[in-house]
GUVEXTI-802836 format. One line per field, with one value per residue (C-alpha): x, y, z; residue in one letter. Coordinates in Angstrom, 1 decimal, padded with zeros to 4 digits. Layout:
<lopas>
east = (X/...)
north = (Y/...)
up = (Z/...)
rest = (A/...)
</lopas>
This chain:
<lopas>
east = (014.3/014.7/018.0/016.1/015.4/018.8/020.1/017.3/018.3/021.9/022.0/019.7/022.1/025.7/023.4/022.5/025.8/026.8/024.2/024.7/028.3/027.9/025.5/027.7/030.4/028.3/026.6/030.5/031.7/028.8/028.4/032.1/031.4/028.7/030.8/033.9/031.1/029.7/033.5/034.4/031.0/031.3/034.9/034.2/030.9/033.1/036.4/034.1/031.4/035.4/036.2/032.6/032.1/035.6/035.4/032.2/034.0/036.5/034.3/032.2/028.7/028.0/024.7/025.7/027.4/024.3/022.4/025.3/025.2/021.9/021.4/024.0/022.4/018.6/019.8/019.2/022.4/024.2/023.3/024.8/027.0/028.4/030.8/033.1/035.4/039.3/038.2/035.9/032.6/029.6/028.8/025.8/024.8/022.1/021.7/018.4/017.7/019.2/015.3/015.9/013.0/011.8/014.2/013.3/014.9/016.3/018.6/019.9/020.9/022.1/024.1/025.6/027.3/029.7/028.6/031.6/032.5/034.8/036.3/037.9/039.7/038.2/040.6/039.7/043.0/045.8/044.7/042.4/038.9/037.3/036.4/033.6/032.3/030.1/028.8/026.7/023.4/023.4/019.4/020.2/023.4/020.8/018.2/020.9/021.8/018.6/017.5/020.8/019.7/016.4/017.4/020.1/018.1/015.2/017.9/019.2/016.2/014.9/017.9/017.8/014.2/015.3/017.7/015.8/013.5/015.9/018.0/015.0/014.3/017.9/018.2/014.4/016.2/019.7/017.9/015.5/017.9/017.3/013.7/013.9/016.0/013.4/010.4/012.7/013.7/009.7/008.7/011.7/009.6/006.7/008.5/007.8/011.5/011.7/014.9/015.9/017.0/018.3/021.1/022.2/024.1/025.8/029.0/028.0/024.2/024.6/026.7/024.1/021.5/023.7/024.2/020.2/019.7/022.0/020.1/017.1/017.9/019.5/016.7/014.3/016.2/016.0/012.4/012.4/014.6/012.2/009.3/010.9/012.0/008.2/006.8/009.0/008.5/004.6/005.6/007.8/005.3/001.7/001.8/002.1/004.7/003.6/-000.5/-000.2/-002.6/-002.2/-000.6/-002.8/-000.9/-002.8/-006.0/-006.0/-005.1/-007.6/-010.5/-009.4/-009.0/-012.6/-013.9/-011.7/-014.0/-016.3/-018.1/-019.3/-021.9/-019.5/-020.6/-019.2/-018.1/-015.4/-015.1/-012.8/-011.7/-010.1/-008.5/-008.0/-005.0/-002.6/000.0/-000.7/-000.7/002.7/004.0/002.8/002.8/005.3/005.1/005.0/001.5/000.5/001.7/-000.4/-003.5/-003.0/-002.3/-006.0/-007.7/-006.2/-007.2/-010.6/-011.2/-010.2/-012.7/-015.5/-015.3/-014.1/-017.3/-016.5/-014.5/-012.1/-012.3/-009.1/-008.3/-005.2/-003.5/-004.1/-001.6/-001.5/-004.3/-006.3/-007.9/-009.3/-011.9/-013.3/-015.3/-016.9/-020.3/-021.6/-024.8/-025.5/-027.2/-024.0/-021.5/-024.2/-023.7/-019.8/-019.5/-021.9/-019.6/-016.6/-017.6/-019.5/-016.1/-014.4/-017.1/-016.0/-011.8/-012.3/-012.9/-009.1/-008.1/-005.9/-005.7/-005.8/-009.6/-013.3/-013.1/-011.1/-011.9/-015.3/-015.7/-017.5/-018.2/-020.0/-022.2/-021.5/-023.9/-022.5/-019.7/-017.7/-014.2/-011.9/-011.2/-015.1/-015.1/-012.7/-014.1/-017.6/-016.2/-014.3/-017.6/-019.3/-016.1/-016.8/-020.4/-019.7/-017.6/-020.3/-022.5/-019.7/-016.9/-017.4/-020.0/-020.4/-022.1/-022.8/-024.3/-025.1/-023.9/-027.5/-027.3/-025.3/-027.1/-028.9/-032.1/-031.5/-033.9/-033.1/-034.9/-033.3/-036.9/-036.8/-034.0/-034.5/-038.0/-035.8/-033.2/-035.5/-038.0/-035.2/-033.5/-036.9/-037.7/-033.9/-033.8/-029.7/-027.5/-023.7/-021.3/-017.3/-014.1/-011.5/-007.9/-005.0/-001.5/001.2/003.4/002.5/000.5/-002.6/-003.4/-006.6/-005.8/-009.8/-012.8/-014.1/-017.9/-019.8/-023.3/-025.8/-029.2/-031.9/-034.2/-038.1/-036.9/-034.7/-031.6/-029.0/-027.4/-023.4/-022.9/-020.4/-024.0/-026.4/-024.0/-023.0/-026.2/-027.3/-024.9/-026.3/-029.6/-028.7/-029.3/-025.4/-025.2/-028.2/-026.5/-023.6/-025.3/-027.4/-024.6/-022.5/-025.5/-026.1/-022.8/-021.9/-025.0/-022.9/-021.0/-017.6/-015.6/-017.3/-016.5/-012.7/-012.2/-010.9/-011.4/-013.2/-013.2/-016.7/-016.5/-017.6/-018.0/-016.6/-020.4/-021.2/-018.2/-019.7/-022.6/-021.4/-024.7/-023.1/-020.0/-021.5/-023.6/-020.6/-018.1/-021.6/-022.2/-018.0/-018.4/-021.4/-019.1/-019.2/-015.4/-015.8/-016.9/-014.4/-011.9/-013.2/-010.8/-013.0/-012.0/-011.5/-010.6/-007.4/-009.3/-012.1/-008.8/-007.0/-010.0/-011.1/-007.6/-008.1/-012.1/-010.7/-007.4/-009.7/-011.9/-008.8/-007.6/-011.3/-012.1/-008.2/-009.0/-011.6/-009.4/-010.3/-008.4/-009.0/-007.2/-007.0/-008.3/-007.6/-004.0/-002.4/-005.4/-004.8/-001.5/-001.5/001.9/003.3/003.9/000.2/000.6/003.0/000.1/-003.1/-001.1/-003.6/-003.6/-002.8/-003.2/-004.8/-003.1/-005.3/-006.3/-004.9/-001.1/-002.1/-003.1/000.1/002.5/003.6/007.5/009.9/010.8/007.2/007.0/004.0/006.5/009.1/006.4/004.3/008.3/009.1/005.6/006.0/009.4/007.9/004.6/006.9/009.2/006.3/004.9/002.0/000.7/000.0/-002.2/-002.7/-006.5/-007.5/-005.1/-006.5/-003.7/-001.4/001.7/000.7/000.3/004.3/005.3/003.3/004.9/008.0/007.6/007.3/003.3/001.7/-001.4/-003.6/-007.4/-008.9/-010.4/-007.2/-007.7/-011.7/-014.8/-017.3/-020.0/-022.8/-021.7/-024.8/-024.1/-020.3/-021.9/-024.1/-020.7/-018.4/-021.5/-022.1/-018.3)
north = (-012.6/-013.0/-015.0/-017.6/-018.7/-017.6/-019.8/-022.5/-022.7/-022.4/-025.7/-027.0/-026.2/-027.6/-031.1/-031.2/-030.8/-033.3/-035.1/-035.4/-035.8/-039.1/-040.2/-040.1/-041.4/-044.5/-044.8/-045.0/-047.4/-049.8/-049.7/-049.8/-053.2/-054.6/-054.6/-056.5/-058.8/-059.2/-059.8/-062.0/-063.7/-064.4/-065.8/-068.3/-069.7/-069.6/-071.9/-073.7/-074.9/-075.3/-078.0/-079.5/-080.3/-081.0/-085.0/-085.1/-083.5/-085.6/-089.0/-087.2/-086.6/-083.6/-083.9/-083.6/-080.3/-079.1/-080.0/-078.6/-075.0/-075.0/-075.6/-073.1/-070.2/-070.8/-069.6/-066.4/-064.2/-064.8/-062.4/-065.2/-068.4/-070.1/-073.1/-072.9/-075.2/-074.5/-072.9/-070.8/-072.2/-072.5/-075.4/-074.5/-071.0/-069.8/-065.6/-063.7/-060.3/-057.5/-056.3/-055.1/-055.2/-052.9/-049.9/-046.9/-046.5/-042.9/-044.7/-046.6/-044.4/-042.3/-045.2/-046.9/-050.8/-052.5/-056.0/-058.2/-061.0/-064.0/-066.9/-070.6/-073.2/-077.1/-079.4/-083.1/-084.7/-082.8/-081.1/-077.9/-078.7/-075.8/-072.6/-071.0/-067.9/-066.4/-062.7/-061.5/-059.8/-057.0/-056.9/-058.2/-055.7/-052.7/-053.6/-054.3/-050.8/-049.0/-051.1/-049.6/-046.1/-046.0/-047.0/-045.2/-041.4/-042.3/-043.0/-039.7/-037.9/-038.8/-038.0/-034.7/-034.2/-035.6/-032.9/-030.3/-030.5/-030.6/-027.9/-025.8/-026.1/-025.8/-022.6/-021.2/-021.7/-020.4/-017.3/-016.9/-013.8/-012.6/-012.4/-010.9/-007.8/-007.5/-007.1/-004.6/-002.5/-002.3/-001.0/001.2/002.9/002.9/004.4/001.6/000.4/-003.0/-004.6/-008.3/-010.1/-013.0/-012.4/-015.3/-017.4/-017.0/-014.0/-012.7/-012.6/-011.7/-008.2/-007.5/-008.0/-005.8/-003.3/-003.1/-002.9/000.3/002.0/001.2/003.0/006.0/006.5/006.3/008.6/010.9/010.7/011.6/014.5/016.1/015.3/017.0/019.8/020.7/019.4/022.2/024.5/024.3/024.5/027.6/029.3/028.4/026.3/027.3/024.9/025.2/023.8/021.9/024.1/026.8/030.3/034.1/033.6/030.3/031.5/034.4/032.6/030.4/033.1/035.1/032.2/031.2/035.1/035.4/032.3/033.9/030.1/029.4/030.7/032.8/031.6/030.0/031.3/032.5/032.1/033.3/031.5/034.1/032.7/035.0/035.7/033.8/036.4/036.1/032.4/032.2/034.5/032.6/029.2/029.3/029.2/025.4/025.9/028.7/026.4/023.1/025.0/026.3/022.9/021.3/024.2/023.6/019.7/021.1/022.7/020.1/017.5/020.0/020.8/017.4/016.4/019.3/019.2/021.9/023.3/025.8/026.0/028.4/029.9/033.9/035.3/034.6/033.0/033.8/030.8/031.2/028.7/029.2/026.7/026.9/026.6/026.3/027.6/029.9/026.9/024.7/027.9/028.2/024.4/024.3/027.5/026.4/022.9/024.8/027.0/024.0/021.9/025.2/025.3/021.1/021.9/025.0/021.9/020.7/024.4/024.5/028.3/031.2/031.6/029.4/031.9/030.2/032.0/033.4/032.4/034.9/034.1/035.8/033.7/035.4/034.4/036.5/039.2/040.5/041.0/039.5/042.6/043.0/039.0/039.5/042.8/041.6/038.2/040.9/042.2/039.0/038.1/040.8/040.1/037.2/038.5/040.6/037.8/036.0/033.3/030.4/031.9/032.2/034.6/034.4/036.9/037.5/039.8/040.4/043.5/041.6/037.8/036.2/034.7/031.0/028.7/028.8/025.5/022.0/021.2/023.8/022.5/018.7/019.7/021.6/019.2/016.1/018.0/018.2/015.0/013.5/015.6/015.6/019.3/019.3/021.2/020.1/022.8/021.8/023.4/022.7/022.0/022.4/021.1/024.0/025.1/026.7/024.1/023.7/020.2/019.4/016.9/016.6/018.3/018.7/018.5/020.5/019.6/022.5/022.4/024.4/026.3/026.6/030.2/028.9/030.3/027.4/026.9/025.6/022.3/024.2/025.1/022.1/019.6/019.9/020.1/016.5/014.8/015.6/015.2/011.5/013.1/012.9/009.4/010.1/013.7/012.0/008.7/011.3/013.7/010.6/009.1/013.1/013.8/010.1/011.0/013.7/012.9/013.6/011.9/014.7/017.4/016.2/015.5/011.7/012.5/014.2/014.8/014.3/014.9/012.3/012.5/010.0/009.6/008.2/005.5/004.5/003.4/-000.6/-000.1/002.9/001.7/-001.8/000.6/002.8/-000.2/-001.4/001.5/001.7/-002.4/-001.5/001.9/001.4/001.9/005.5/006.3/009.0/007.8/009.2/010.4/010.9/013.6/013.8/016.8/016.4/016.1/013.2/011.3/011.5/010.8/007.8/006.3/002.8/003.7/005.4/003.4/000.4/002.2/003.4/000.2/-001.0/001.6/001.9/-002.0/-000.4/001.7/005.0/006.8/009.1/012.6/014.9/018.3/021.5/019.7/021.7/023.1/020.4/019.8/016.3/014.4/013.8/010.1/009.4/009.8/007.2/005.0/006.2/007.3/009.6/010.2/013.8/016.7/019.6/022.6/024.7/028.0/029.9/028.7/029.4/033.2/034.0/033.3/037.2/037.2/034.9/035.1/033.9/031.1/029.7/029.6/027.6/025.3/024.7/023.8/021.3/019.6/018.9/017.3/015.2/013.8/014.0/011.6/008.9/009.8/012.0/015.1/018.4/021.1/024.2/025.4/029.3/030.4/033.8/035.8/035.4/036.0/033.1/030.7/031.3/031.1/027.8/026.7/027.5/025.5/022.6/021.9/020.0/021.9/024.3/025.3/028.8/031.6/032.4/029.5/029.5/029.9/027.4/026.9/024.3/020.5/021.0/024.1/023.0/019.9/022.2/024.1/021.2/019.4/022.9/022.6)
up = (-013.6/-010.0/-008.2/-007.5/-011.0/-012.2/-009.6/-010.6/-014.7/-013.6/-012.0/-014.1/-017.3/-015.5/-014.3/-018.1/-019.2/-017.2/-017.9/-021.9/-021.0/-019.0/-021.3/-024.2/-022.6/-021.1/-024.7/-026.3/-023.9/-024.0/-027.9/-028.5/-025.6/-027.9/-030.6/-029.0/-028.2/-031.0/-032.8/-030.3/-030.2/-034.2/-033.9/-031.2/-033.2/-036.4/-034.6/-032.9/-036.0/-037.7/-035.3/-035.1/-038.4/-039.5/-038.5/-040.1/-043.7/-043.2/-043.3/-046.3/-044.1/-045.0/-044.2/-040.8/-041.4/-043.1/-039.9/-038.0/-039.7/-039.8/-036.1/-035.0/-037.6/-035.9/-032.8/-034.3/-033.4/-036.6/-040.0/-041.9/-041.8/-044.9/-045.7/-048.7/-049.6/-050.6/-054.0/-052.2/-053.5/-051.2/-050.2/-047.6/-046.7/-044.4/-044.5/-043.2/-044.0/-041.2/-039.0/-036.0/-033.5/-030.4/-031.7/-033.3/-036.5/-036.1/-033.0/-035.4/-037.9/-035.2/-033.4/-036.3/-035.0/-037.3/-037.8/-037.1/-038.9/-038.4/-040.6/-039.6/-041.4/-041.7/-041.8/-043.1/-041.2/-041.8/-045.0/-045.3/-046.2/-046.6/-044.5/-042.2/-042.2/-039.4/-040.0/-036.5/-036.3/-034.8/-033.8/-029.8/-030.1/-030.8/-028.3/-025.7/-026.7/-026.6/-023.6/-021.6/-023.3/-021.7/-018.7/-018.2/-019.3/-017.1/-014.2/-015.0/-015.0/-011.8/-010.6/-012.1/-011.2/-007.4/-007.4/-008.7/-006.2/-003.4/-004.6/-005.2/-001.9/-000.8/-002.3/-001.2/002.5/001.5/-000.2/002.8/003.7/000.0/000.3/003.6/002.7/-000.7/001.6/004.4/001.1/000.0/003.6/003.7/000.7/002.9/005.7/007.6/009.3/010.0/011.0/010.4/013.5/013.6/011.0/008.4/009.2/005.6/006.0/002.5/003.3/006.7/005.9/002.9/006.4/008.5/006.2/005.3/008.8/009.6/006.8/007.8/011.4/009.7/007.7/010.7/012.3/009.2/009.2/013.3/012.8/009.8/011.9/015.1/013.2/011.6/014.9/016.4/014.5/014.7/018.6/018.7/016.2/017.6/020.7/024.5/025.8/030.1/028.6/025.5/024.3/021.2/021.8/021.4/017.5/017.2/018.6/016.5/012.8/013.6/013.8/011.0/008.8/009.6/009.2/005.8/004.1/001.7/000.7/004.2/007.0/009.4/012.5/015.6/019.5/021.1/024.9/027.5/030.3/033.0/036.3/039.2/041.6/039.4/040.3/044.1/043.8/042.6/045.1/048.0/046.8/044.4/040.8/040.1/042.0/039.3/036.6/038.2/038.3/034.6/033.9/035.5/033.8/030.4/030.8/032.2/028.9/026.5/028.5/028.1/024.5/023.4/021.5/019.1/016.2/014.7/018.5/018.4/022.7/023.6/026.0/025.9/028.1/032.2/033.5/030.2/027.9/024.7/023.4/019.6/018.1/014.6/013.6/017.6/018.1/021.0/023.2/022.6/024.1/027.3/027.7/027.1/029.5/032.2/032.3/032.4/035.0/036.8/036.7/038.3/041.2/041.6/041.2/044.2/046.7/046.3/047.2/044.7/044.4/046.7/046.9/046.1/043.1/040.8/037.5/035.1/032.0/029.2/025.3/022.4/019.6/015.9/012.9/009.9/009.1/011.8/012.6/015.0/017.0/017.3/018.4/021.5/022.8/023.1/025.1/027.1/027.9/028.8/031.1/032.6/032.8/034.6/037.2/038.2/038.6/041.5/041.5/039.1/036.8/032.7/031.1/027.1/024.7/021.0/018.0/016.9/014.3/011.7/011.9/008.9/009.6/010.8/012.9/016.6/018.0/017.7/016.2/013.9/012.3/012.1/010.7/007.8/007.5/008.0/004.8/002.7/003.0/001.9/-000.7/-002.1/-001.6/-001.6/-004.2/-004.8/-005.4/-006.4/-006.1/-008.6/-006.9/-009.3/-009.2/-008.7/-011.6/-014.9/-016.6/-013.4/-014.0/-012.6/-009.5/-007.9/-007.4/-003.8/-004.3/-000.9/000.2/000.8/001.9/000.1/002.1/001.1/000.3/-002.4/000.1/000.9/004.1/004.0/005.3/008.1/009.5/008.9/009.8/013.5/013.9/011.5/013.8/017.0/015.2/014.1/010.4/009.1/007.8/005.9/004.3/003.5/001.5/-000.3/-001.1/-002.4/-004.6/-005.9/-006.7/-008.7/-010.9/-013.2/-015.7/-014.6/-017.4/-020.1/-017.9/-017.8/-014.1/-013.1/-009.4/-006.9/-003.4/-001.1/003.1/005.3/008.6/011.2/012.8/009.4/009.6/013.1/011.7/010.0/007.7/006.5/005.7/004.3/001.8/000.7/-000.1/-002.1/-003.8/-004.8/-006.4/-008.8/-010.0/-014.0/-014.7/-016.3/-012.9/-011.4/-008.5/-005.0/-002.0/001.0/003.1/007.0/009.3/011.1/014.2/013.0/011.6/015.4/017.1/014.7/013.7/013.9/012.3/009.3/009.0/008.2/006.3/003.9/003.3/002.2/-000.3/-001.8/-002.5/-005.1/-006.4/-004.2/-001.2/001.5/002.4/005.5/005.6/008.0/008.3/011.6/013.0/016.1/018.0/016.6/016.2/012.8/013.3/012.6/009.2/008.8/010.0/008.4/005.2/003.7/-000.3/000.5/003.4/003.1/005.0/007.4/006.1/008.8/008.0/004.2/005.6/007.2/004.7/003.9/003.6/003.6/007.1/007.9/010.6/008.8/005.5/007.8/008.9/005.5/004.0/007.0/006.3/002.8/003.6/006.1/003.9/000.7/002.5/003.3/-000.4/000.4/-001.5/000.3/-001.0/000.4/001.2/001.5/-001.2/-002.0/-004.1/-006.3/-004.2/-002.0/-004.4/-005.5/-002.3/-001.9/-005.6/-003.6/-001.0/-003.5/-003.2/-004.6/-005.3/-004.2/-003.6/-003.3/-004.7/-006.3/-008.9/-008.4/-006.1/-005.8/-008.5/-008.7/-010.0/-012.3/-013.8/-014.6/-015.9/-018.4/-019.2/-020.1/-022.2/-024.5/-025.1)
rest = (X/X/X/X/X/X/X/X/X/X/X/X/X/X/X/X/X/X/X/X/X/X/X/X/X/X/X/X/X/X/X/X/X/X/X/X/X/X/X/X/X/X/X/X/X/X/X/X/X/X/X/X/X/X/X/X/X/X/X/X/X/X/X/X/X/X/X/X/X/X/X/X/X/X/X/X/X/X/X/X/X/X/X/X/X/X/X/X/X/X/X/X/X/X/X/X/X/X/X/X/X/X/X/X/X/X/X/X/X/X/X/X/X/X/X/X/X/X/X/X/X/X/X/X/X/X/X/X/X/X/X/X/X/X/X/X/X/X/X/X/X/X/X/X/X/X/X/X/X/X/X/X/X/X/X/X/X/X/X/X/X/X/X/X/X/X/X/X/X/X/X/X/X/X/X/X/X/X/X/X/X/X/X/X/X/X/X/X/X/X/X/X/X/X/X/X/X/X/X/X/X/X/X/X/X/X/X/X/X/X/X/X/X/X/X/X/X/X/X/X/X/X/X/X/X/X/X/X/X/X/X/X/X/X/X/X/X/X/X/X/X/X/X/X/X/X/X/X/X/X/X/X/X/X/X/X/X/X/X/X/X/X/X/X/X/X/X/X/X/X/X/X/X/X/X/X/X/X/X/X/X/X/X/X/X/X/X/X/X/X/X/X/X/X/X/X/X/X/X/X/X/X/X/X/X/X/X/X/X/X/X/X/X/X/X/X/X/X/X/X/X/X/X/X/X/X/X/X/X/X/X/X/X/X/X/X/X/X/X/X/X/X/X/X/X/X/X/X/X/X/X/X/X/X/X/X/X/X/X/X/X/X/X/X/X/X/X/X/X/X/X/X/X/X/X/X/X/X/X/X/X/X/X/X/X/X/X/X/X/X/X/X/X/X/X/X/X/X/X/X/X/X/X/X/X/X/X/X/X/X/X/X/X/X/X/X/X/X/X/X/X/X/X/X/X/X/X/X/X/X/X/X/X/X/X/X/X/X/X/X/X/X/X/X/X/X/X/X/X/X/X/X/X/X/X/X/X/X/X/X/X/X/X/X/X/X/X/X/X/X/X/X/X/X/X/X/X/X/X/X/X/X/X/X/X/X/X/X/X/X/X/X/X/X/X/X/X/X/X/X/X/X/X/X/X/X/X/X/X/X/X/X/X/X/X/X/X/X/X/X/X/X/X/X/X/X/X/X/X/X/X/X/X/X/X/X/X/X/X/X/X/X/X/X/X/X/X/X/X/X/X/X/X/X/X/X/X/X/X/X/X/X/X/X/X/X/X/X/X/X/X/X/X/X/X/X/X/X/X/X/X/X/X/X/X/X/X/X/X/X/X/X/X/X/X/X/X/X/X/X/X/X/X/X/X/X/X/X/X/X/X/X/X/X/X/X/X/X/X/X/X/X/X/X/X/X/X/X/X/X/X/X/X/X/X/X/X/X/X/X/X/X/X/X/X/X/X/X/X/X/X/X/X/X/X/X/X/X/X/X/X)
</lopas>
């Protein structure tokens, strides 16, 4: 029960005991007044009919007296009067039965009046005559009483009810402060720090306010310190502190990581961005004109491959850039290089560096199994490719020998995707993600979209979909993935949640997102829960978008998560605002973690403080052996994905599975 109505049924009890207090007391006094009344009443008639009739006694008209008594006794306050003489015999008598009128009957059993009576001597000269007796009704005593009753509790109670209100009210303003510190202490739990201002004016209310205040601060400045610490961490580990950009370490997880997937199409391109005379340009210019020029260049290259997503861009070593971007095709590295080297040409104008020749840029297109070293010797070779050609110019080539046979034209490919959307030629496959610890509760499902080929191959969504979304085809994808995957029966197969990508183009489109909320209403409630999944980079990019998006779809019960957590240099504060469900941590962090003195182990730790601190689950992607996952259990996880615990298998299939079971 809250203060309020403590506070409420407090006063409320202390008015009633006063209440029945001055009620009792004012019921005493005016009963024990009535009476007094009544006696007083009864001797005055009685001396005065004495005196009245006594003349007419003496001269023997006691006819008169009769008419006398009778008179008096009809004026209807008076139980009963009688005249006796001085042997006591009644002479007249007039009595009426006791009714009392307009009073309940329990009040009077309950309020008991003595009925008062009174006696007087008739004298007939100086001799006694006889006597009268006057006994009162107490029927006007009783409605008197009950009258003053009424009025007196419905007096009370709108008094009561007057004050009721007011103090109600009163206290609603004097426990304003109250409710204020309630609602600081609930977004204290969602890490969000508000701080009262102004304080009460009440001292006791007013240091509760203060004190809530200085926690609040401290534990904002708790949360900055844990998010500075993984923040630099991530820095020291993986980030080149002169560009903004990632280090060679980065550069490199991030290509293994992508090579190590065994689920996906390997594909994607590496480029190499070399600028020339760096060393000269320092010498003669000074090094702050070395570190401008790395500077343009390193904004030069995030303008020019800012329509791609998961793009990992680092700084090599010197006047070397890396650029590798998943799933690009080989036209998309020609157009990213021939801007970059274009934009070069442009930046040569402001003479910025020694010579017009600022820098080459060379890139290799992979479509299948390779290996890293194999990656950065053949860019090595297209650099140098390119500075054959003269300043400012690209030069891109293929790994041929080890590519799968894949449509090259943009027309090819929205002629296959376009087929297959229409004929529903799509095949879900899910991956089970388990909660660490002994037991491996079941926390989701991620269900993957894959495209079957006329062939009967399939093609990974990390090919089909770069392309769908320049194609204008993703929105579509994703509404038919979502219908596909909501047609199993997930409660038989044991699983209360599951996990589907969408991509950010999609939640562009307000028909898109109109349909989805839709589709989430008409969910019969065996339906299981959905957390739609967002890269890092979509979820920076798209804040406000997805933010909104969140809060529509946890109305229904459902939530969204982040995946390839740490791939970008984001800042951790963003979580604070989008609050995901849970993050999923890159694969190349998850690849590193060898000993305990790993810098991805010191990382993964300070990033599960941080989310576990604003409530958010991580889970670790790419988890591949059995001595990462104990290190991950370690590091207090919350769960993990991988081949470790299970590859991917088709939804239908695992349907088949749980219904022969």
């Amino acid at each position: 029960m809250t203060l309020y109505r403590q506070l409420i049924i407090f006063t409320f009890l202390l008015f009633l005991l006063l209440f029945s207090g001055t009620w009792y007391a004012k019921l005493q006094s005016t009963r024990s007044f009535l009476i007094d009344q009544l006696e007083s009443h009864a001797q005055d008639t009685a001396t005065s009919l004495a005196l009245s009739v006594s003349p007419h006694v003496a001269s023997k008209d006691m006819a008169t007296v009769e008419s006398m008594i009778n008179a008096v006794f009809d004026r209807g306050y008076y139980q009963e009067v009688k005249f006796t003489d001085t042997r006591k015999h009644t002479l007249f008598e007039r009595s009426v039965a006791v009714k009392i009128e307009n009073v309940p009957p329990w009040f009077v059993q309950l309020i008991p009046l003595k009925t008062p009576e009174a006696t007087a001597d008739v004298t007939a000269g100086w001799n006694q005559a006889g006597s009268i007796y006057v006994k009162s009704h107490p029927g006007y005593a009783y409605e008197t009483l009950w009258t003053d009753v009424v009025n007196m509790t419905l007096w009370f109670a709108a008094c009561a009810t007057f004050l009721l209100i007011a103090g109600a009210c009163g206290l609603r303003i004097l426990l304003k402060p109250l409710v204020a510190v309630e609602s600081q202490a609930d977004a204290l739990c969602r890490k969000e720090y508000k701080i009262q201002e102004p304080l009460p004016w009440t001292k006791e209310f007013r240091r509760v306010v203060e004190a809530m205040n200085r926690m609040t601060n401290k534990v904002r400045e708790m949360f900055e310190e844990q998010v500075a610490q993984a923040e630099g961490l991530r820095e020291r580990a993986y980030h080149d502190p002169l560009t903004g950009l990632g280090n060679r370490r980065y550069f490199e997880s991030q290509i293994k990581a992508r090579l190590d997937q065994q689920d996906i199409n390997r594909s994607g391109t590496v480029i190499v961005v070399r600028i020339h005379d760096l060393d000269a340009l320092n010498k003669q210019k000074g090094f702050q004109a070395g570190d401008d020029l790395l500077k343009r260049i390193a904004l030069l290259l995030q303008k020019a491959t800012s329509p791609y997503e998961n793009t990992a861009l680092a700084r090599l070593t010197g006047g070397d850039f890396g650029i590798f971007i998943p799933n690009a095709s080989s036209w998309d590295a020609e157009q990213i290089a021939a801007e970059i080297a274009t934009r070069m040409s442009q930046l040569s104008v402001e003479q910025i560096s020694l010579t017009d020749n600022i820098g080459n840029v060379g890139g290799v297109t992979f479509d299948g199994v390779t290996t890293l070293a194999r990656l950065l010797s053949a860019a090595d070779l297209s650099l140098s490719s390119a500075m054959q050609k003269g300043p400012n110019t690209w030069d891109i080539q293929a790994l041929t020998d080890e590519t799968d046979t894949l449509p090259l034209g943009l027309q090819q490919w929205k002629d296959i995707l376009e087929t297959a959307l229409a004929e529903r030629d799509i095949r879900l496959d899910a991956q089970t993600v388990v909660e660490c610890g002994k037991d491996g509760k079941l926390m989701h499902l991620e269900v993957f979209s894959r495209i079957i080929q006329k062939d009967g191959k399939t093609l990974n969504a990390s090919v089909f979909m770069p392309l769908a979304e320049r194609l204008g085809l993703v929105t579509t994808i994703d509404r038919l993935a979502l219908e596909e995957a909501l047609k199993h029966d997930f409660k038989r197969m044991g699983v209360h949640r599951i996990a589907v990508n969408l991509s950010p183009a999609s939640l562009r489109d307000e028909s898109f997102r109109s349909w989805v909320l839709e589709f989430l209403r008409e969910l019969p409630p065996v339906s299981p829960r959905i957390s739609f999944e967002f890269s890092e980079f979509a979820a920076v990019q798209n804040l406000a978008l997805i933010k909104g998006f969140s809060a529509a779809v946890r109305s229904h019960g459902h939530g969204i998560g982040l995946d390839h957590y740490g791939q970008s240099f984001s800042k951790l504060g963003y979580l604070q605002s989008l609050h995901p469900d849970y993050v999923k941590i890159d694969r190349a962090y998850t690849g590193e973690l060898q000993d305990e003195k790993s810098d991805s182990r010191f990382y993964i730790g300070a990033l599960c403080s941080v989310a576990h601190s604003i409530d958010i689950a991580v889970v670790a992607e790419g988890v591949e052996t059995e001595q990462q996952a104990q290190v991950l259990e370690d590091l207090n996880l919350d769960a993990i994905q991988g081949y470790f615990i299970g590859k991917p298998q088709p939804l239908a299939t695992m349907a088949i599975t749980a219904t022969k079971k």
